[in-house]
TORMI-51909 format. One record per residue: y, x, z of N, C-alpha, C, O in turn; residue in three letters. Coordinates in steps of 0.1 Angstrom, whole numbers, plus 2048, in hexadecimal, padded with zeros to 3 digits. Each point is the difference from the previous one (the first is absolute). Example, Ala and Ser with C-alpha at 12.3 -4.5 7.8 and 13.67 -1.06 7.14 Angstrom:
7C788484E80C7F780080C80980080080A807ALA 80B7F27F280B80980080B7F880880B805801SER 
END
This chain:
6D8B597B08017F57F77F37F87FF7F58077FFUNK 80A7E98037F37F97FE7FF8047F08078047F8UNK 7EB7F88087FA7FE7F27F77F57FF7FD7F9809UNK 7FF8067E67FB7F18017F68047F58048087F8UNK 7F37F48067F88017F38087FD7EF8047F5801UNK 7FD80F7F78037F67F680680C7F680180B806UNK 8047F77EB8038037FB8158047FD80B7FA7FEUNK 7EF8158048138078017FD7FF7EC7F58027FBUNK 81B7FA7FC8038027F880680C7FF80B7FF805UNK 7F28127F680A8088038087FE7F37FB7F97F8UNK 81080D8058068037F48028127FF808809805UNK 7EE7F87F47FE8127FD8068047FF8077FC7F6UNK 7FF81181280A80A7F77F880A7F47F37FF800UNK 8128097F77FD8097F57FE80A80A809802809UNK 7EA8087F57FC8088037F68038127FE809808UNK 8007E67F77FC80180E7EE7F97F87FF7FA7F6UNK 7FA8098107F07FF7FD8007F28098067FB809UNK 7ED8017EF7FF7EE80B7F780680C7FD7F880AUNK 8008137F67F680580B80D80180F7FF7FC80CUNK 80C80D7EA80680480880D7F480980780280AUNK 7F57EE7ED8037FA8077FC7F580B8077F9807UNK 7EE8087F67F07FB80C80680A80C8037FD80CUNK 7FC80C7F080180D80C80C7FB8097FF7FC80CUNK 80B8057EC80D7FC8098017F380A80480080BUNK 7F57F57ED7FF7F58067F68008098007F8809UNK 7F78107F57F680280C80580380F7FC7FD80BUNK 81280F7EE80680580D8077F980A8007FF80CUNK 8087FA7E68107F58077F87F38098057F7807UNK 7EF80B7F57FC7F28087F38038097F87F7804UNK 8058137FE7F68038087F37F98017F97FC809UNK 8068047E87EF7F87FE7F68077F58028027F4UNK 7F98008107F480A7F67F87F87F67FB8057F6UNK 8047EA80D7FD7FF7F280E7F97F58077F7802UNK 7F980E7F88068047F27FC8037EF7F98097FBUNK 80E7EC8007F68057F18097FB7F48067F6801UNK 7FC8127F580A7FD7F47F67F37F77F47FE803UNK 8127FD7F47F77F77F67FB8007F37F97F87FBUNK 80C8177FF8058087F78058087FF80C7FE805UNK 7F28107F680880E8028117FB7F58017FA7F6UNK 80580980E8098007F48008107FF7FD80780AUNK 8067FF7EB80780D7F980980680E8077F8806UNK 7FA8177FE80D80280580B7FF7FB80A7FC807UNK 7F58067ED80D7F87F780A7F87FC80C8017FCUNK 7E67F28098057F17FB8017FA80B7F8800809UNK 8177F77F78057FC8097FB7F18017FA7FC7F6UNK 8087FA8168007F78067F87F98087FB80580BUNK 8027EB7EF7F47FC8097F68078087F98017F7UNK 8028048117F28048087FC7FB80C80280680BUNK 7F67EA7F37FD7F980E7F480B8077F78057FAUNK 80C7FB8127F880580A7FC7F48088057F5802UNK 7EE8118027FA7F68077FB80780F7F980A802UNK 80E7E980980180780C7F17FB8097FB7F57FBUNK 7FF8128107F77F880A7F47F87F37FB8037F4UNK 8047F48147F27F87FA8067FF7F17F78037F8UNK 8127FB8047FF7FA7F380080F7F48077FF7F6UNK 7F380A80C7FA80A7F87F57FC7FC7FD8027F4UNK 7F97F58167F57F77FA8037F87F57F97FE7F7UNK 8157FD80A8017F67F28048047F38017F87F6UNK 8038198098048057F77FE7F87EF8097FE7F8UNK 7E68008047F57FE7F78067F58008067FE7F5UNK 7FC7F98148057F17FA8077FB7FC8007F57FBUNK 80F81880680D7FF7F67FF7FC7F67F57FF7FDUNK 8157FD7F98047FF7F47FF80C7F8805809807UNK 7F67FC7EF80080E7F980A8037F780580B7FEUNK 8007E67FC8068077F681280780A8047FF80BUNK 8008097E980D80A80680E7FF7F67FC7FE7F4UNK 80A80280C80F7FE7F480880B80380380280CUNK 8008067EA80880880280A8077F37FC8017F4UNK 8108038128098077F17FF80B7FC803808809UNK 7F97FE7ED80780B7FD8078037F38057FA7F7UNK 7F981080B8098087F27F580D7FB7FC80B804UNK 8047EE7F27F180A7F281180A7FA80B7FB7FEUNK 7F18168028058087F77F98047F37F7808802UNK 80B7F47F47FB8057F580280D7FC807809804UNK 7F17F67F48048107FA7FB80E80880480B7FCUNK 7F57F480C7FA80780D7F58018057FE7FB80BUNK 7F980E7EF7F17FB80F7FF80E80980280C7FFUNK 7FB7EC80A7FB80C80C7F37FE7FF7F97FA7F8UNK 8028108167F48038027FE7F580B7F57FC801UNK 8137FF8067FA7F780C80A7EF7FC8027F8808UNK 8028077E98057F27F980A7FE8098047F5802UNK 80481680480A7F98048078097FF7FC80B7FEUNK 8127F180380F80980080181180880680B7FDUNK 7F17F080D7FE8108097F78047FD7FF809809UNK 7F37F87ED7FA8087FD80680B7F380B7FF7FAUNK 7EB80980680080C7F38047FD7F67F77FB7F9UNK 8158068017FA7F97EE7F88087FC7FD80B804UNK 7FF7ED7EE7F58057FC8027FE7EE7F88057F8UNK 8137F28057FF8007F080E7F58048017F880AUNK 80880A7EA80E7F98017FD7FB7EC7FB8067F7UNK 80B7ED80B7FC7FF7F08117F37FF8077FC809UNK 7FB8007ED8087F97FB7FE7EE8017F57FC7FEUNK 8157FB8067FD7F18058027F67F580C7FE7FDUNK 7EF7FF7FF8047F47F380D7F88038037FC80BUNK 8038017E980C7F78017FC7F48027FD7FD7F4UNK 7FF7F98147FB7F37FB8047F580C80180280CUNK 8037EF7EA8087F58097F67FD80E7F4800801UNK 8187FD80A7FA7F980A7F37F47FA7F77FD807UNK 80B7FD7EF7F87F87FE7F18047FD7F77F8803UNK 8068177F57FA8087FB7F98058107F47FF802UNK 8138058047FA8078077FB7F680B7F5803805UNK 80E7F67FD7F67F880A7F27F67F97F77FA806UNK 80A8077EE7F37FE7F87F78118007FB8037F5UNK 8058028107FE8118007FA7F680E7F57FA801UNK 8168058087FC7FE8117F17F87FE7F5805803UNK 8107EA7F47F47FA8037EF8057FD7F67F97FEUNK 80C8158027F18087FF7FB7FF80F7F4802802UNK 8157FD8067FC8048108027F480580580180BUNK 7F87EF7F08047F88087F27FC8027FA8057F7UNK 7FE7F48107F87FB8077F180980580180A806UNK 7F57F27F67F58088058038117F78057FD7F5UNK 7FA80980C7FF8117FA7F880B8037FA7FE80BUNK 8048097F17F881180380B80A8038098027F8UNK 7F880381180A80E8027F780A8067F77FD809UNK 80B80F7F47FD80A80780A80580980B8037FDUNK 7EF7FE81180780680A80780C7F87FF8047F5UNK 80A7FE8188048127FA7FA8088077FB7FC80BUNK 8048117F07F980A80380380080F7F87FC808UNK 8148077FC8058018107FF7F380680B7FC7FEUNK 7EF7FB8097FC7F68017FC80280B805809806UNK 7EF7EF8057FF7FF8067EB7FC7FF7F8803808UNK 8067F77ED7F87FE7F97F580880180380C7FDUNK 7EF7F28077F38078037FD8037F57FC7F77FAUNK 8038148007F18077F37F980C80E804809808UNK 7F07EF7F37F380A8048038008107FF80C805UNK 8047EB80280380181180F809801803807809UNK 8017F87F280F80B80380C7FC7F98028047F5UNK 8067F68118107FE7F98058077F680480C800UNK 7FC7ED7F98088057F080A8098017FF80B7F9UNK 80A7F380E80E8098057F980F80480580A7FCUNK 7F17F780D7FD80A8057F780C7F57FD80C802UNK 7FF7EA7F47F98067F280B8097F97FE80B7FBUNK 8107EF8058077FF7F580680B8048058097F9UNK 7FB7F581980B8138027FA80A7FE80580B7FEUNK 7EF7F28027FB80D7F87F68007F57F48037FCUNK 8187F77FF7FE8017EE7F38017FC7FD8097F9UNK 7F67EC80B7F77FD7FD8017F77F38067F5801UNK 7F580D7F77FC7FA7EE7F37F080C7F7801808UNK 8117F57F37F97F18048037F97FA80B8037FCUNK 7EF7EF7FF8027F37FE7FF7F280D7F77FC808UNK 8167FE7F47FD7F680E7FB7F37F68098007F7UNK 7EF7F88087FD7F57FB80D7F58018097FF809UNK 7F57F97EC80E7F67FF7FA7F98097F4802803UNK 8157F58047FB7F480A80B7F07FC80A8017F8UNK 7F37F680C8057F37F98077FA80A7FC7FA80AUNK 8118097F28087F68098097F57F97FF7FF7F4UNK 80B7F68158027F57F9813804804806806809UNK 7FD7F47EC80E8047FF8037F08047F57FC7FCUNK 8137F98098037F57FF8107FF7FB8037F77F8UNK 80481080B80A8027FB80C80D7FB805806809UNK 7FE7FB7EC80480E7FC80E7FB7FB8007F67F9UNK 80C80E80980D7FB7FF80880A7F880380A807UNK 8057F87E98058077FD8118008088087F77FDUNK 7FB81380D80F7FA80880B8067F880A7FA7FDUNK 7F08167FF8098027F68038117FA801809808UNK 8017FA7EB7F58067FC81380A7F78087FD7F7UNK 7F780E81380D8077FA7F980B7F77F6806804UNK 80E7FC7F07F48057F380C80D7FC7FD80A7F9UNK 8107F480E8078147FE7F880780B7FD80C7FEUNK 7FD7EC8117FA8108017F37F88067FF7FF80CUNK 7F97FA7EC7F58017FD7F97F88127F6804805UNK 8107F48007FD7F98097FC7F18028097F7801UNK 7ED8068007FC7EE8018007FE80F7FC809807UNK 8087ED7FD7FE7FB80C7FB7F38008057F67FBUNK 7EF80B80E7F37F78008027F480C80A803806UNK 7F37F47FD7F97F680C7F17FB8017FB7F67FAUNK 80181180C7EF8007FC7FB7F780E80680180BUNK 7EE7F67F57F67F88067F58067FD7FF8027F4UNK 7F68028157F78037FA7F580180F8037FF80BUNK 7F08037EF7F080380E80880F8058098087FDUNK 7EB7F68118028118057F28067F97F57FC7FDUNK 81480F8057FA80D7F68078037EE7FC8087F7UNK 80F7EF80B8058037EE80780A8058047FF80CUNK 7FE80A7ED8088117FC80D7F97F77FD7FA7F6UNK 80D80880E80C7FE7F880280C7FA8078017F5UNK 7F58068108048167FE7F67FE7EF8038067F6UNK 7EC7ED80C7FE8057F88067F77F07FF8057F5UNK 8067EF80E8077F97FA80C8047F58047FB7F5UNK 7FF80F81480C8037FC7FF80E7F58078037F6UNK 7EE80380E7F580E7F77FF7F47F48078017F6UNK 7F37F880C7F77FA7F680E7F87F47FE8037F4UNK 8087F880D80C7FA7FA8088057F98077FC7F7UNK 7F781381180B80B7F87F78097F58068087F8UNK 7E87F68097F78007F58017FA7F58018067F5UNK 7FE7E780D8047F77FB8088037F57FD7FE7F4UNK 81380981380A7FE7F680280E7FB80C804800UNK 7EC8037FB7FC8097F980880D80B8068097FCUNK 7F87F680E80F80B8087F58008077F47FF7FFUNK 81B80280F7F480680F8087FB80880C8007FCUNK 7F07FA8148027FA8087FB80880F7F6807803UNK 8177F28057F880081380D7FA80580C8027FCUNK 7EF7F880E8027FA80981180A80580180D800UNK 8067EC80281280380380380080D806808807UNK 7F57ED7FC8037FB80C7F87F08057FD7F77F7UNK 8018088157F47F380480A7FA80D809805807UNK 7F07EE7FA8087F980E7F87F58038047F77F9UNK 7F28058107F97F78018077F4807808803809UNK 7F77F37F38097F58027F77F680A8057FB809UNK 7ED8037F47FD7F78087ED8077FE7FA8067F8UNK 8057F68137F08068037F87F58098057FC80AUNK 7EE7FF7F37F57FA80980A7F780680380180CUNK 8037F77ED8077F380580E8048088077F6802UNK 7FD81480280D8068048098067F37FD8067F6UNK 8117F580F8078047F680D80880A80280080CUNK 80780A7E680780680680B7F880A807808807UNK 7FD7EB7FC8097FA8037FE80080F809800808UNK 7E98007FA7F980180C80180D80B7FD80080CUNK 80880A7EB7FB81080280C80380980B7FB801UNK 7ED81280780C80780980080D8007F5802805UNK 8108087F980180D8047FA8038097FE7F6807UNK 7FB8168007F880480680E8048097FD7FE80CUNK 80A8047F380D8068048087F5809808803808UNK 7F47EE7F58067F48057F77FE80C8047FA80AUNK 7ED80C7F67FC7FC80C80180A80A7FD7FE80CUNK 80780D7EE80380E80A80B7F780B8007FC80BUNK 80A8047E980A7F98078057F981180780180AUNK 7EB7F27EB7FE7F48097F980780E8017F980AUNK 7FA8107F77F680580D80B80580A8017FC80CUNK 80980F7EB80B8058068097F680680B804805UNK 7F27F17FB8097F78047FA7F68088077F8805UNK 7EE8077FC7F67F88097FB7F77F87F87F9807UNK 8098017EC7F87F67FC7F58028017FA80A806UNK 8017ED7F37F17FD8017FA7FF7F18057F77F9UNK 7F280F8017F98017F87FF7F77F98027FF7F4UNK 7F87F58157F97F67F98037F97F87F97F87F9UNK 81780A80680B7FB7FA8038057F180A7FD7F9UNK 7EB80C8058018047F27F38017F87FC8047F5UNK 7FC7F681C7F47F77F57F77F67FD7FC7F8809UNK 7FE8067E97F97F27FB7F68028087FB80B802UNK 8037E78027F47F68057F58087F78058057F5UNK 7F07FD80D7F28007F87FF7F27F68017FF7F3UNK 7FD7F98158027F47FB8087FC7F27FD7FE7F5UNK 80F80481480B7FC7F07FB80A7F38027FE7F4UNK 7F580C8137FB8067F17F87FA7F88008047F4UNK 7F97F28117F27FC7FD8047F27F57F67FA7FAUNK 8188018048037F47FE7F67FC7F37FD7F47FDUNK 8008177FC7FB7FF7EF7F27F98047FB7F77FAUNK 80180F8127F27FA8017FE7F38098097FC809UNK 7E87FD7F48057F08067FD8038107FD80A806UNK 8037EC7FC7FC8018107FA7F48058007F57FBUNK 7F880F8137F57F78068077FD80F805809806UNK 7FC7EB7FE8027FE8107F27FE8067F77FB7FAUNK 80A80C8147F67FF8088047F580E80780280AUNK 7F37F57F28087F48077FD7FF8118047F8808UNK 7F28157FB7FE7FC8107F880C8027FC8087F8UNK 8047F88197FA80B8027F28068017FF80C803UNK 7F67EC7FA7F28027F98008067F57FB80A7FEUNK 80C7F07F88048087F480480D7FD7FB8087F9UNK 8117F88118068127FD7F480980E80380B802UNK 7F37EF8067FB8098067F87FF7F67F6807805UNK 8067F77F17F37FF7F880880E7F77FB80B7FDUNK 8107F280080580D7F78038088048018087F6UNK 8057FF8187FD8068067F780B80580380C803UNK 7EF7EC7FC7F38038047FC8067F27F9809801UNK 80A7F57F27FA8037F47F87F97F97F88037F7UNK 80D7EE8117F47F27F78097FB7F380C8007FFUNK 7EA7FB7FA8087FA7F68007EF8037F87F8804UNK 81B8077F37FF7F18038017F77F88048047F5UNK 7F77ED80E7FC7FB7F580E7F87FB80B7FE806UNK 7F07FE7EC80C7FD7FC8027F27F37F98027F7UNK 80C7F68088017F47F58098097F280B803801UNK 7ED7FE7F48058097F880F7FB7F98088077FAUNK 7F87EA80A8097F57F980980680C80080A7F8UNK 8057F980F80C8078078068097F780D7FF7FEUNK 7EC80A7FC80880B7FA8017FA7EF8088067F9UNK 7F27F18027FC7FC7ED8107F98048078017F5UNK 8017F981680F7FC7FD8058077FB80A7FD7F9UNK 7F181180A80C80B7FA8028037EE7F48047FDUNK 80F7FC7FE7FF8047F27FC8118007F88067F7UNK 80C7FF8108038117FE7F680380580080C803UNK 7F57EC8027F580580C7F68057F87FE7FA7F6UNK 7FA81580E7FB8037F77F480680A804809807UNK 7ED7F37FD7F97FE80A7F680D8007F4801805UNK 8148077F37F980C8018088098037FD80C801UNK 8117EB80480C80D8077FD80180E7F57FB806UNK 81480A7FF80380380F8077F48048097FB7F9UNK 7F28008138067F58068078088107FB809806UNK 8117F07FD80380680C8027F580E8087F7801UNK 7EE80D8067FE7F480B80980380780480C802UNK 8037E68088088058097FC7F380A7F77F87FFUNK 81180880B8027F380D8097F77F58048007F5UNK 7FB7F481D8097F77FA8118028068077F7803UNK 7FA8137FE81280A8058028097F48098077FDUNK 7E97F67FC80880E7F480280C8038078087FCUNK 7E97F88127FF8108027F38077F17F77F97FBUNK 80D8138027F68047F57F480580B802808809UNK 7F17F27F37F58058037F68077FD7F8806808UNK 8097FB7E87FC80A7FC7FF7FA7ED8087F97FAUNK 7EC80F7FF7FF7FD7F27EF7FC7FF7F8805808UNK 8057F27EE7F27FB8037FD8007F08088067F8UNK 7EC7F38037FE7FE7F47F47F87FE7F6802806UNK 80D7EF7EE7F47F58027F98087F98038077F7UNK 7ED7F680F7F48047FC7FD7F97F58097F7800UNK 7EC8077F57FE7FF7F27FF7F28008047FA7F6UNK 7F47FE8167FE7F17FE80F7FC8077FF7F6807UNK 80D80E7F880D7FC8078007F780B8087F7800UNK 7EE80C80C7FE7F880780580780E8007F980AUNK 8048137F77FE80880D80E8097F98028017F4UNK 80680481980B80E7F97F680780A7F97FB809UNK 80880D7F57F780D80780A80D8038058067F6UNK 7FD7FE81680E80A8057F680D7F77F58057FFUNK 81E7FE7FC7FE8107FB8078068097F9805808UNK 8157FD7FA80980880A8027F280B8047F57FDUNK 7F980F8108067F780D8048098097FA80A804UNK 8157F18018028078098027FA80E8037F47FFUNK 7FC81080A7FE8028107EE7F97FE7FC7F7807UNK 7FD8117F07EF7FD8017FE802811806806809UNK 7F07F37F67FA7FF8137F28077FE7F880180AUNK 
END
């Protein structure tokens, strides 16, 4: 099978690890670099863009924020905030209207504090929280501040104590711990039911293929490349520079920086000259990622690729 640099959308199955799907794709396509963009849960199903060849370099430049569904159980806490941990205390769910309860929600809607969960993935003292927790080490993980953009009441069955969510949010928010925390909130107890990521670092599930679809495709002689994004098409969020000739792109190439009329990029509204700019040719090959220096007179290369 050819391959091509660029971004596989997988659609996760439940109980497969994102490690354990780097691995597979590493195999089915016979390339060693490989890299997920976010762990998802073995749990939690969907979205998980991989990134194939060169564009593991572009990982950092993605989109962060992630959307995803689930389903909060009340009445319940475990020891790792979710449906498959220990319980640990079962308490009673308040009767209260859909209208009620998503005034409850808007506690979690935009910038916030959460604490990871214990089982996490999350560094105290150089060592993963999870690995504290199996053996029942006494710890505190510090809250950290993430941004919720959007929190969606979808629908909220109150005989067995079920809300089902549509959440937007940064990477690094804990839904497992959202869902602890809400079922605090409403004088009860809460974890996480069930999870499904819908759309991640600018890929969405519509995009996505079973790991199983490209088995397929090999078994039958296709070709890879056919199930994946350009580098490029990743980059659309960020602006871009043409390098109109070839002194230019050997200068970026080489590691020079180039100069630049700042009034090129001030057309843009969304230009923000402290982001990442992504240089390319005039074919709309990607050349790499640069960034203007303080007097905005020069982009100066951060990632180039085929450097000389």
């Amino acid at each position: 099978m050819e391959t091509k640099d660029g971004f596989l959308v997988i659609n996760k199955d439940k109980g497969c690890t994102s490690h354990d799907c780097v691995k597979q794709i590493r195999k089915l396509l016979n390339i060693k670099k490989v890299g997920h963009t976010g762990t998802l849960d073995p749990e939690v199903t969907g979205t998980l863009p991989i990134a194939v060849g060169s564009a593991t370099r572009f990982i950092q430049y993605l989109p962060q924020d992630k959307t995803y569904i689930g389903q909060i159980k009340l009445g319940i806490r475990t020891k790792t905030d979710d449906i498959h941990g220990e319980i640990i205390n079962q308490k009673s769910w308040p009767k209260i209207s859909d209208k009620k309860l998503d005034q409850y929600l808007g506690r979690f809607r935009g910038i916030i504090k959460q604490i990871p969960p214990k089982v996490s993935s999350v560094h105290v003292n150089g060592e993963k929280a999870y690995k504290k927790s199996f053996r029942n080490e006494i710890f505190e993980i510090a809250p950290r501040e993430v941004k919720i953009d959007e929190l969606i009441l979808m629908k909220w069955d109150q005989i067995n104590g079920i809300i089902e969510i549509k959440i937007k949010c940064s990477a690094g928010t804990y839904i497992r711990a959202i869902a602890r925390d809400l079922g605090e909130i409403l004088n009860s107890e809460g974890c996480l039911l069930q999870l499904k990521r819908i759309s991640a670092c600018g890929f969405d599930e519509q995009h996505s293929v079973k790991i199983s679809d490209i088995e397929k495709g090999k078994k039958e002689g296709g070709e890879s490349k056919n199930f994946i994004i350009p580098t490029i098409s990743a980059l659309n969020h960020i602006s871009s520079f043409v390098l109109r000739n070839e002194e230019q792109i050997n200068f970026w190439q080489t590691g020079r920086a180039i100069k630049v009329d700042i009034n090129y990029f001030k057309e843009s509204k969304s230009f923000d000259y402290k982001k990442p700019i992504k240089v390319i040719d005039k074919k709309q090959t990607l050349l790499g990622i640069g960034f203007l220096n303080k007097e905005q007179t020069n982009i100066n290369p951060k990632l180039v690729l085929n450097a000389k």
